[in-house]
ZARO-886848 format. One record per residue (C-alpha): x, y, z; residue number from 0; residue in one letter. Coordinates in steps of 0.1 Angstrom, whole numbers, padded with zeros to 4 digits. Example, Ala and Ser with C-alpha at 12.3 -4.5 7.8 and 13.67 -1.06 7.14 Angstrom:
  east north    up   k r
  0123 -0045  0078   0 A
  0137 -0011  0071   1 S
//
This chain:
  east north    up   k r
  0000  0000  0000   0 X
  0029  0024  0009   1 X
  0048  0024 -0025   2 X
  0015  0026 -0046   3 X
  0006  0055 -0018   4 X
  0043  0070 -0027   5 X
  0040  0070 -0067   6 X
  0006  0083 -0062   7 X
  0018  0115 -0041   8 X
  0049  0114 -0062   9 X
  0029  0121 -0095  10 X
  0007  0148 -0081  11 X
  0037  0167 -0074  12 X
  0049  0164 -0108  13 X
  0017  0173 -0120  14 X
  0015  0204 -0096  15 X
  0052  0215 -0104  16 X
  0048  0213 -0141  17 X
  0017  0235 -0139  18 X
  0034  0258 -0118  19 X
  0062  0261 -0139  20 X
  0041  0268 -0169  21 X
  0016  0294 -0179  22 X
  0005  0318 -0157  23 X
 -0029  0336 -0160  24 X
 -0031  0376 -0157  25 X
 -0062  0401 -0155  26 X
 -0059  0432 -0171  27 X
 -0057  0458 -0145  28 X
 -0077  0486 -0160  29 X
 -0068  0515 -0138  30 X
 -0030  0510 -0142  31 X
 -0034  0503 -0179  32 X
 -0044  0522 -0215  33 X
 -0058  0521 -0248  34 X
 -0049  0549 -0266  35 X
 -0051  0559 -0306  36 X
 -0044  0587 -0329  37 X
 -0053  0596 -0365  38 X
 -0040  0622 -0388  39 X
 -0066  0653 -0388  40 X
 -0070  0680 -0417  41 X
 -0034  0668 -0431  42 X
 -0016  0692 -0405  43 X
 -0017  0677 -0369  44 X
 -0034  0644 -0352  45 X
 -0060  0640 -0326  46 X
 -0056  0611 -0301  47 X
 -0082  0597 -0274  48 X
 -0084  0565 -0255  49 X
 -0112  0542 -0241  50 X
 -0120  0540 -0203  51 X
 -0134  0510 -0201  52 X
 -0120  0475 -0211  53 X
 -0110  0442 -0198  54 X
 -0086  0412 -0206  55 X
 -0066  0379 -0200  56 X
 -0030  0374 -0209  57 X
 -0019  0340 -0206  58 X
  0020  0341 -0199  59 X
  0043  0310 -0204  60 X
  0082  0327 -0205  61 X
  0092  0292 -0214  62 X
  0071  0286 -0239  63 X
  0054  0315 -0255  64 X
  0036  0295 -0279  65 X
  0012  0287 -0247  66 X
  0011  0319 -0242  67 X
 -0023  0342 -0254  68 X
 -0040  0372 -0253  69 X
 -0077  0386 -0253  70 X
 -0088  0412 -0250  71 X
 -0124  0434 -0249  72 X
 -0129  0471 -0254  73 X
 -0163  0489 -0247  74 X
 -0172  0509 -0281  75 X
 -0190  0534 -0264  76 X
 -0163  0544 -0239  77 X
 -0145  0563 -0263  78 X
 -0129  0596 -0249  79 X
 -0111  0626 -0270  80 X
 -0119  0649 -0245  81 X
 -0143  0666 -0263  82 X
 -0184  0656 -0260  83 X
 -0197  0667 -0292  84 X
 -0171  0649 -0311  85 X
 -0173  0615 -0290  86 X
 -0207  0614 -0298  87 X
 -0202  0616 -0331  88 X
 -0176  0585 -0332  89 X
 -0198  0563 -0311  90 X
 -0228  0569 -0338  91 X
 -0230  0551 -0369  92 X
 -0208  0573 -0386  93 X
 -0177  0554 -0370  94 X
 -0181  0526 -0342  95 X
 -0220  0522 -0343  96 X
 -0217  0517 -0305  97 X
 -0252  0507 -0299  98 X
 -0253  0480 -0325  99 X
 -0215  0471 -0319 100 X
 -0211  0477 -0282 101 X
 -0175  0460 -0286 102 X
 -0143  0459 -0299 103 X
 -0123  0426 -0296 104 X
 -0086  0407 -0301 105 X
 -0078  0372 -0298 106 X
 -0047  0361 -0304 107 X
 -0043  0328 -0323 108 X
 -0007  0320 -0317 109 X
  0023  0343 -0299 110 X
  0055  0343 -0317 111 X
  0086  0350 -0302 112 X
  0111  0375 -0325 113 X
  0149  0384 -0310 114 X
  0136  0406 -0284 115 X
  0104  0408 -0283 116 X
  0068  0390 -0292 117 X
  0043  0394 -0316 118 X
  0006  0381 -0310 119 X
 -0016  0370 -0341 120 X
 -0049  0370 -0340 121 X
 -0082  0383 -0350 122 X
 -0090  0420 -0345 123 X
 -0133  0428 -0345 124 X
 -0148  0463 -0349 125 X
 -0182  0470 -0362 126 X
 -0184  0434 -0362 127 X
 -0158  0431 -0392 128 X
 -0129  0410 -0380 129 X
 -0091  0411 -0398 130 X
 -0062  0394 -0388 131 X
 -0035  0411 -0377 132 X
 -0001  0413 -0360 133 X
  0003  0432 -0327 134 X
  0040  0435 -0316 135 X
  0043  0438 -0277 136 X
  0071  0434 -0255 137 X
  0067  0421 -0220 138 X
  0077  0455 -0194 139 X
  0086  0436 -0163 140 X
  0070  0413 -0135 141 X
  0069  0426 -0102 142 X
  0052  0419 -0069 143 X
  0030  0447 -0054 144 X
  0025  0455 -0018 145 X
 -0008  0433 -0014 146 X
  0019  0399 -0025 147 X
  0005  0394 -0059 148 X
  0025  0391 -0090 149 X
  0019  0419 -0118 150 X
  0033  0415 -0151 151 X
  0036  0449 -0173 152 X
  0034  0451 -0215 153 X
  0036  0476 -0238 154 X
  0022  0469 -0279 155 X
  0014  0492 -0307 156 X
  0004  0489 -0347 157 X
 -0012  0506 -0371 158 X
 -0045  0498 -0388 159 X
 -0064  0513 -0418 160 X
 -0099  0522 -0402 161 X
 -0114  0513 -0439 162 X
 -0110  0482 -0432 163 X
 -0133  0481 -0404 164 X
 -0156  0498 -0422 165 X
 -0151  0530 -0401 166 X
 -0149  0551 -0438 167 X
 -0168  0585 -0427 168 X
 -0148  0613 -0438 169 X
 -0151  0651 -0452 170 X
 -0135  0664 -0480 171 X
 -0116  0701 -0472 172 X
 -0120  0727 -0496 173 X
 -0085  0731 -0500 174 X
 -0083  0693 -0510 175 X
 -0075  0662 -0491 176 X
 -0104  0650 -0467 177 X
 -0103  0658 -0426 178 X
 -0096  0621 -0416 179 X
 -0065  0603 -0423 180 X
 -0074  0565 -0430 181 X
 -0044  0549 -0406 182 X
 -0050  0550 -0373 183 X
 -0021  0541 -0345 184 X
 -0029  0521 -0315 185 X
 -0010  0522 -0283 186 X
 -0012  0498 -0255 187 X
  0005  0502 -0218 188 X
 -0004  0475 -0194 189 X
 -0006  0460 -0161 190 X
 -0025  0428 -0154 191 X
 -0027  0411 -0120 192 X
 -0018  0374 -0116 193 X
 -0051  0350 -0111 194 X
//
């Protein structure tokens, strides 16, 4: 009875230690983190804004980043330019069609590891149009807070044309060129708490 007892425990400990020593699961903290754009405007300057409400999951194997995933969920309607009129406009049909679209999603479908860095490929969904694209990242740090748990830090950007989304309101200027530029840049800074 003892040895079987033994190999029992002894597996279970394997079990435990691989898990441990695999992926780890981390919330998106969003009050230590941000979603931030910017898009060219009347073909002299660029008007940036973020979104105050969104959630996430990064799954984090160092070892083995092709465990490793990311998803993550923004609320359409959340949009902030610091300017009422002109967030209203964006979360009308004209751009995000917030009601009918309340969210904008990524999934990663596999994490590649470059030299330095990562890149996660996956599907990216506004307006209900989904494209595939590649966000670079690069992990910031892991640290522990003062409360003992373990918070892991990222940074990612890329550039998307809003056409393809189907985000295609523009005006033309009477001077030429329209008052929208068609690529908008997207900036991530986060902080996610281990689960």
């Amino acid at each position: 009875m003892r040895p079987k007892k033994a190999r029992q425990t002894g597996i279970f400990v394997l079990v435990c230690c691989s898990w441990a020593a695999g992926a780890d699961t981390f919330a998106i903290d969003p009050v230590h983190s941000m979603v931030g754009f910017s898009v060219r405007h009347m073909l002299i300057s660029h008007v940036s804004g973020d979104f105050q409400e969104f959630s996430g999951t990064i799954v984090y194997d160092e070892k083995d980043p092709s465990k490793s995933s990311v998803d993550v969920r923004i609320k359409a309607a959340s949009i902030d330019t610091r300017n009422h009129d002109r967030d209203e406009h964006l979360r009308s049909s004209s751009f995000f069609d917030a009601a009918k679209f309340p969210e904008i999603t990524f999934a990663s479908t596999r994490i590649e590891k470059t030299e330095n860095d990562y890149i996660a490929h996956g599907q990216l969904t506004i307006r209900g149009l989904s494209k595939e694209v590649a966000l670079p990242f690069k992990i910031t740090g892991t640290v522990k807070d003062p409360w003992g748990k373990m918070r892991l830090g990222a940074q990612a950007g890329l550039t998307i044309n809003r056409q393809d989304f189907g985000v295609s309101w523009n005006q033309v200027l009477d001077g030429g060129g329209v008052e929208l530029g068609d690529e908008v840049k997207i900036d991530l800074a986060v902080e996610a708490v281990k689960q």
